[in-house]
DRENDO-1510 file (C-alpha; in Angstrom, 1 decimal, always signed):
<recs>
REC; n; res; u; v; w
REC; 1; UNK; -22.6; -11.5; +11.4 .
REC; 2; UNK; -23.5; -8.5; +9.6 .
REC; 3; UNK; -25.4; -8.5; +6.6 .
REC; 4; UNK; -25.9; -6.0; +3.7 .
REC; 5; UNK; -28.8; -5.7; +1.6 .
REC; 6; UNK; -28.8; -3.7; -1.4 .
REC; 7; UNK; -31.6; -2.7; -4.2 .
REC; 8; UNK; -34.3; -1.7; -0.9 .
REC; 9; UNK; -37.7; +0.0; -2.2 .
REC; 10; UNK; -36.9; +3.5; -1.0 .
REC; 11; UNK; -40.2; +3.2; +1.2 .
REC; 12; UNK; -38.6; +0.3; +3.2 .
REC; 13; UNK; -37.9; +1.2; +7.0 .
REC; 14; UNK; -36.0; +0.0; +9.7 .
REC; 15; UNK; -39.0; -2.2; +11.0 .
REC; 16; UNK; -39.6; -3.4; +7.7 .
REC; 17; UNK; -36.3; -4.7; +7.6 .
REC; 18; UNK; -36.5; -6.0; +11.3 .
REC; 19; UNK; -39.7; -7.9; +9.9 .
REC; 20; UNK; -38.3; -9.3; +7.0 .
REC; 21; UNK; -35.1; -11.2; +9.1 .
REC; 22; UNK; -37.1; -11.6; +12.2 .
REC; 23; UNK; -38.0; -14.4; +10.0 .
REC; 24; UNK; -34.6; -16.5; +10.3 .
REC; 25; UNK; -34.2; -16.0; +13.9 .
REC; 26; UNK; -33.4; -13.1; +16.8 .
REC; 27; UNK; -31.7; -9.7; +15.3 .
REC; 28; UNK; -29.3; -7.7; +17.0 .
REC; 29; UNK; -30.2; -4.4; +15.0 .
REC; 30; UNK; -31.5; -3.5; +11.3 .
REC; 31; UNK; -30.6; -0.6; +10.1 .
REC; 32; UNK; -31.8; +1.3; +6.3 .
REC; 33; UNK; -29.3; +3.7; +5.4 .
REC; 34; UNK; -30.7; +7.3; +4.5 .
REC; 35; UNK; -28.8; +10.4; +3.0 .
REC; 36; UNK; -28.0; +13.0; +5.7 .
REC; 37; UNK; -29.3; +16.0; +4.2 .
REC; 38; UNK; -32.6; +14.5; +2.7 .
REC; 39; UNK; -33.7; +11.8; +5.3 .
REC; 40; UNK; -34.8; +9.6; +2.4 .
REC; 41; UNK; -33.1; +5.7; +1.7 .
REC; 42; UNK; -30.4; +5.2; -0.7 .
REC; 43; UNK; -31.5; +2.1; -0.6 .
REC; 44; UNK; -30.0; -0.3; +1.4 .
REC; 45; UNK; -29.0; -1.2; +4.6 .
REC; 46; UNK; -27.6; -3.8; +7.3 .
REC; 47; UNK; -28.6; -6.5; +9.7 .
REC; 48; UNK; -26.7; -7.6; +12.2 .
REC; 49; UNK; -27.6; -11.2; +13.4 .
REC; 50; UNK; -25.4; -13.4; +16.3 .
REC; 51; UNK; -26.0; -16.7; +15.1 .
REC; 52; UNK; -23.6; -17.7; +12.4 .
REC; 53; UNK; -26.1; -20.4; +11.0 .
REC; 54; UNK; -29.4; -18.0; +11.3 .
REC; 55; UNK; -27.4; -15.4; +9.4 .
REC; 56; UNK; -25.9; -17.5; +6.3 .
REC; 57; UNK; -29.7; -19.1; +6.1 .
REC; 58; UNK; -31.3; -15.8; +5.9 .
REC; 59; UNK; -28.4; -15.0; +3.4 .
REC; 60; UNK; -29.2; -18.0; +0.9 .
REC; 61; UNK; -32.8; -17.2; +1.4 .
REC; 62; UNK; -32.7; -13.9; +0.7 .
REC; 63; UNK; -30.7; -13.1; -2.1 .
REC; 64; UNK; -32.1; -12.6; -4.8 .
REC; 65; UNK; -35.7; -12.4; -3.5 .
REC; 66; UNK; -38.6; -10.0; -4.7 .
REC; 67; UNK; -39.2; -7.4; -1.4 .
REC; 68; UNK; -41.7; -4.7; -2.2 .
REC; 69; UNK; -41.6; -5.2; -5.6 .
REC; 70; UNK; -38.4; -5.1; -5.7 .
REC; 71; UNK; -35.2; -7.8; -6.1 .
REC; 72; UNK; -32.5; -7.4; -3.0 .
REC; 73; UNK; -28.9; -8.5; -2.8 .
REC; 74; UNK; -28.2; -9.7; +0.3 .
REC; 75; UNK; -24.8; -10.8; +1.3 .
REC; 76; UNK; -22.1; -10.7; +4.3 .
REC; 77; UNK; -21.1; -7.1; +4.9 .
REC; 78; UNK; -17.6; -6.5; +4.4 .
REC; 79; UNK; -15.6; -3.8; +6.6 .
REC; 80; UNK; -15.1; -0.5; +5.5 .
REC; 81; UNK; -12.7; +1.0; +3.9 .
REC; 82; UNK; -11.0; +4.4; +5.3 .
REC; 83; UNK; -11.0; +6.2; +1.9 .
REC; 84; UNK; -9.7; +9.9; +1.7 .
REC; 85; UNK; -12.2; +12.8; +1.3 .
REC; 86; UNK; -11.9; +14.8; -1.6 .
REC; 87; UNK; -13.9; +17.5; -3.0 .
REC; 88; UNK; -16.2; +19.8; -0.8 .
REC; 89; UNK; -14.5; +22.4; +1.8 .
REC; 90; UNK; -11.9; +21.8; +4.0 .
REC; 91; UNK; -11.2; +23.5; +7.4 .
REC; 92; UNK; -9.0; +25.7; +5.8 .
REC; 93; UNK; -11.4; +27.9; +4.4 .
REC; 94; UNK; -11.0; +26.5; +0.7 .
REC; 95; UNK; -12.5; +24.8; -1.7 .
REC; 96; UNK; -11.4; +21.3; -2.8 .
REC; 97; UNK; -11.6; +19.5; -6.2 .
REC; 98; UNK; -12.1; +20.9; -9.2 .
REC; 99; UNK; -8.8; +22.1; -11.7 .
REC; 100; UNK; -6.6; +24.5; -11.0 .
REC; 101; UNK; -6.3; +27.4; -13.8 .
REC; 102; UNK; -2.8; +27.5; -13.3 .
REC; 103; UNK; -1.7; +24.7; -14.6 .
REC; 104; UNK; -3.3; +24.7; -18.0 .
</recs>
């Protein structure tokens, strides 16, 4: 099962999050998410965890928990959604977003 956690310290690492579910029961991987440019958190992250039962304990112990001063959500991670990217540069050359002149 895979397992979000959200409202992280911004100091809170990979092994830190290892630690904290190591707890329940063997973890396949933990994982803080971090913004590509900077390197730092945005403050959260996943776990992934096999057992079905280790998982939803660690789940209902977690949430809502104080971690490094801070209360986390923890819950089952749902999939991703495939949204369309807007704004920024395309491969074209041009810009995107923004209004267009014309029309106004």
């Amino acid at each position: 099962m895979n397992i979000f956690i959200a409202g992280l310290s911004f100091k809170v690492n990979d092994a830190d999050l290892e630690t904290l579910f190591e707890e329940y029961g063997p973890i396949t991987s933990a994982k803080v998410i971090t913004d590509r440019q900077t390197g730092k958190s945005k403050g959260y992250g996943f776990v992934e965890i096999d057992n079905q039962e280790t998982a939803e304990k660690a789940i209902a112990e977690l949430n809502g928990a104080e971690y490094d001063g801070r209360t986390i959500s923890v819950s089952e991670a749902r999939p991703r959604e495939e949204r369309p990217r807007t704004g920024g540069f395309n491969r074209n050359g041009g810009g995107g977003g923004g209004f267009n002149r014309n029309r106004y």
